[in-house]
C-alpha positions as CSV (number, residue, x, y, z in Angstrom):
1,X,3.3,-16.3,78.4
2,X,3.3,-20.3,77.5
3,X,5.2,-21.1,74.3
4,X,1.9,-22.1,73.1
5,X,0.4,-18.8,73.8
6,X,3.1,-16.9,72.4
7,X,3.2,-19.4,69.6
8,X,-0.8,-18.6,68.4
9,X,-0.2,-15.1,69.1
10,X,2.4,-14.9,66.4
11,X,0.6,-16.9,64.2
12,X,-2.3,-14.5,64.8
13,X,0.1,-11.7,64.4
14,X,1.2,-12.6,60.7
15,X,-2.0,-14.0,59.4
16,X,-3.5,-10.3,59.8
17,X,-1.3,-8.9,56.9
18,X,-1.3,-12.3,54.6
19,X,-5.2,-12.0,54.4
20,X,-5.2,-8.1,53.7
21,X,-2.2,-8.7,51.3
22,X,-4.4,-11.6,49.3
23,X,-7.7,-9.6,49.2
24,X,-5.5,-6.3,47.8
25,X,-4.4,-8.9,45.3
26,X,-7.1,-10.6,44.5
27,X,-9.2,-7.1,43.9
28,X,-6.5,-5.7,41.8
29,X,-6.6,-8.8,40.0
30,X,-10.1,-8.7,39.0
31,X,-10.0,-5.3,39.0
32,X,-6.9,-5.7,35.4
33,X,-9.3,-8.4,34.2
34,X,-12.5,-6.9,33.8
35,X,-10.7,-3.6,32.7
36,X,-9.1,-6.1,29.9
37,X,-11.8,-8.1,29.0
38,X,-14.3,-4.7,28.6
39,X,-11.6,-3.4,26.5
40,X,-11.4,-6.7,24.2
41,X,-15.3,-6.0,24.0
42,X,-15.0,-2.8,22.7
43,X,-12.0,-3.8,19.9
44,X,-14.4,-6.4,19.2
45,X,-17.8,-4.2,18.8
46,X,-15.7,-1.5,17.0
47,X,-14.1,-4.0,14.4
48,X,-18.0,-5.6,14.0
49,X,-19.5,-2.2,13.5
50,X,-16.9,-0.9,11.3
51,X,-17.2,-4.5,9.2
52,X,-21.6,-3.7,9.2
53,X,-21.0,-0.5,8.0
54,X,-18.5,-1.5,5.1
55,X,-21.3,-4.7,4.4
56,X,-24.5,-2.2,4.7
57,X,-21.8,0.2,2.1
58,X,-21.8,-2.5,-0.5
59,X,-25.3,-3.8,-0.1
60,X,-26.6,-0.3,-0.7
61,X,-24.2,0.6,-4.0
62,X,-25.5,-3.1,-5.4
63,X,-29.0,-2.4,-4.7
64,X,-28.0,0.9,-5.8
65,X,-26.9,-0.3,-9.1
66,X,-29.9,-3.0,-9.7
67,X,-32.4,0.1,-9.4
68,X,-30.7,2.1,-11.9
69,X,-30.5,-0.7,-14.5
């Protein structure tokens, strides 16, 4: 085999596992962020729900209050 031959074959050789080593990175990657961001979603709609019930709470007891006046 020509040095060139053997050369590109190598090269060949080693790009096979770079290429499946990036894509298993690049999927686990993506796979932590969207995991992360749908949990910040859910902290986010838990905290918003919990602060709508505390609001639709107080906005009951004042209307509550005006009623019985």
């Amino acid at each position: 085999m020509s040095d060139l031959a053997y050369t590109d074959s190598m090269i060949n050789e080693i790009r096979e596992p770079l290429l499946n080593a990036r894509q298993k990175v690049a999927t686990h990657i993506n796979t932590e962020l969207l995991s992360t961001y749908w949990n910040v979603g859910r902290i986010i709609v838990k905290h918003e729900q919990s602060s709508n019930d505390k609001f639709r709470l107080l906005s009951m007891k004042d209307w509550h209050e005006k009623e019985n006046k």
